[in-house]
N, C-alpha and C positions, 0 to 999 in steps of 0.2 A: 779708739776715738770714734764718735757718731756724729755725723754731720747731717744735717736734717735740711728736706728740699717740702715746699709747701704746695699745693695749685688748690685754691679756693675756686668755689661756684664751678665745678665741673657739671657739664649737661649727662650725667648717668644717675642710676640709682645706687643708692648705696649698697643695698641686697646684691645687684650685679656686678658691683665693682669687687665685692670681698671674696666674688665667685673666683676670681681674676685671682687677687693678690694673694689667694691660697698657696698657688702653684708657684710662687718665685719667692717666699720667704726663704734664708738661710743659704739660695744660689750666689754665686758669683755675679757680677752686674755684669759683667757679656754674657753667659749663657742664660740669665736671666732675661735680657732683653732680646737673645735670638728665640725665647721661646714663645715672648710677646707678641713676638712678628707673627709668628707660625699660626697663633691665637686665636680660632674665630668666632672671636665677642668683639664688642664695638667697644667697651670699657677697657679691652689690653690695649688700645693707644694712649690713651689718658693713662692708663697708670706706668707704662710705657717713658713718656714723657717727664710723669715726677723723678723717677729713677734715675734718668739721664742727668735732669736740672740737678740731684743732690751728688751725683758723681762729679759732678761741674763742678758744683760747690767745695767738696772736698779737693780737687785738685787746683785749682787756683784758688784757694783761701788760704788750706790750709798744706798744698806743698804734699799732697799726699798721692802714693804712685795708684795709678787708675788698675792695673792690673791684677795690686789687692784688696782691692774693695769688691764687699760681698752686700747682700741684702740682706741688713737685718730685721726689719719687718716694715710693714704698709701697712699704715695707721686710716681707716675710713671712718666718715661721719657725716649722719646725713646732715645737708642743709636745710637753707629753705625750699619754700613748695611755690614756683610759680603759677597761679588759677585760670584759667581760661575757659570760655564756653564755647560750643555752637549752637547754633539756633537751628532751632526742629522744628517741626509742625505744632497748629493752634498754638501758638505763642509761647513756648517752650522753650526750654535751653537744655543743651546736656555738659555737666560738667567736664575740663580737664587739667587735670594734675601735671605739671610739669617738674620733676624733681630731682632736686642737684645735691650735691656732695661735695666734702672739701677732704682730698687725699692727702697726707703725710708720707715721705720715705724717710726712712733710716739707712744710712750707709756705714759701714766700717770694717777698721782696716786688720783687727785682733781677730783672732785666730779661734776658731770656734772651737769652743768647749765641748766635748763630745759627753751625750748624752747619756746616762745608766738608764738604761731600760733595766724595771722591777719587772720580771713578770709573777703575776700572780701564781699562785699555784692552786690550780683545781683538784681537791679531792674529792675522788669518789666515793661514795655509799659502801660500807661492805657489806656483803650479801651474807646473809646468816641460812645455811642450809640446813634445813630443818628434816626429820625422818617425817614419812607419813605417819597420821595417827591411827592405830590400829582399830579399827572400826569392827562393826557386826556383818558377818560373812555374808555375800547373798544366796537368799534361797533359790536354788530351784525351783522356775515358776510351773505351774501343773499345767501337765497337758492339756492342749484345748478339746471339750467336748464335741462329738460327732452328732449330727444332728440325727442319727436314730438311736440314740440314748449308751447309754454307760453300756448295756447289754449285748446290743446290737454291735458297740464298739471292739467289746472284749471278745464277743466272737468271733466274729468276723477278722477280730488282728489274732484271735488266737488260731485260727483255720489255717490262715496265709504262712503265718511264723510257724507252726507245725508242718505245714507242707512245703515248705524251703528247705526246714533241717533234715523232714526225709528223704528230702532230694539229694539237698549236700552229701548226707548222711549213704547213701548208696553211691555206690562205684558206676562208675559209668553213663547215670543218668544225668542230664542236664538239670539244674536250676530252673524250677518255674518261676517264668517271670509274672507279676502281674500287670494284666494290663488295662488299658484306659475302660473306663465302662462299667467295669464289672463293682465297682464298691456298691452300685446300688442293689445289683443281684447280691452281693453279698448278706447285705441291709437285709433285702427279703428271705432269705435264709433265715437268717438271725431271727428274725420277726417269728417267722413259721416256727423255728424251734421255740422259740418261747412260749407261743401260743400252746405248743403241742404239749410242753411242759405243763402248762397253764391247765388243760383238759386232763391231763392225768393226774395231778392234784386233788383235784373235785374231783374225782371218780374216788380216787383212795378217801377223801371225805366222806364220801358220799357212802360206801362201803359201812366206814368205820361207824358211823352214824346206825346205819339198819340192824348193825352184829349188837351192838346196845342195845338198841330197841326191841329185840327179840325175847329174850330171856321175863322180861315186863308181859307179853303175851301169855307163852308158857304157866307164868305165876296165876294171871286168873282163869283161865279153863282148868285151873286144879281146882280154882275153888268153887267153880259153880258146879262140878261134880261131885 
């Protein structure tokens, strides 16, 4: 059975009060009201107060034992809005809102029905692992160029790399190392022998060119004899 207690034109806001009547829905009306005490909003006395008046109500109206009455819930709504101003500068006013609320309790004495909680159930995504896709191998990117050209390059790493293996390659001698500095003397090396290459070229040109050209002489001192 519910016995119902009223307090109309309370001085709270409605929003405040329902902050209140969250926390004692479904308690017992003592431990509900020792929690009001405890409370500190200015609205746990007002609702405070309805709870008591409908516990009242219930036990002298209706003969019902105070000790099983429980809360079953706290009914708020706002009221009216009382207006008021103050008066500001240059002939001003600034408005104020004064607004009230009228609380509802519900009390009784049956024995709460205990709730099924549904929980949902979250499923997850399933993950589909996939192979990689076999793709185009990468190449080998090309050495980078030396700035005294391909020539210059291949000598000079072929010099070093020859004279490491006949290092290695002999018993007892150390490894030459190379060291800082010398790539440029290298470079010139390299240089020189190309050049020197370069001269002995033209010269075998040069050669093969005149042994041609001879036989053409020969042919006419026959014939002016």
């Amino acid at each position: 059975m519910e016995v119902v207690a009223t307090a109309k034109w309370v001085r709270t806001t409605a929003r405040k009060a329902r902050l209140v009547t969250a926390t004692v829905e479904g308690l017992p009306v003592a431990e509900a009201l020792v929690i009001l005490k405890f409370t500190p909003r200015a609205a746990a006395r007002d609702v405070a107060n309805v709870i008591k008046s409908a516990a009242a109500n219930a036990e002298h109206n209706y003969n019902l034992d105070s000790s099983t009455l429980r809360v079953a819930r706290v009914e708020v709504e706002a009221a009216a809005i009382i207006k008021r101003f103050r008066p500001k500068p240059r002939g001003m006013s600034g408005s104020i809102f004064k607004r009230t609320a009228h609380l509802r309790a519900f009390v009784t004495d049956d024995e709460p029905t205990p709730r099924n909680r549904v929980r949902s159930k979250i499923r997850m995504p399933r993950t589909v692992v996939t192979a990689p896709a076999a793709g185009p191998s990468r190449e080998t990117p090309a050495p980078r160029r030396a700035r005294g050209g391909s020539a210059a390059r291949g000598t000079s790493g072929g010099a070093a790399s020859a004279a490491a293996s006949a290092s290695a390659a002999t018993p007892g001698v150390a490894p030459t190392r190379r060291r800082r500095g010398t790539k440029a003397a290298d470079t010139a090396v390299a240089d020189a022998a190309v050049t020197d290459e370069a001269a002995e070229d033209a010269t075998e040109t040069t050669a093969s060119v005149d042994a041609t050209a001879e036989p053409a002489h020969d042919t006419g001192e026959g014939d002016k004899g």
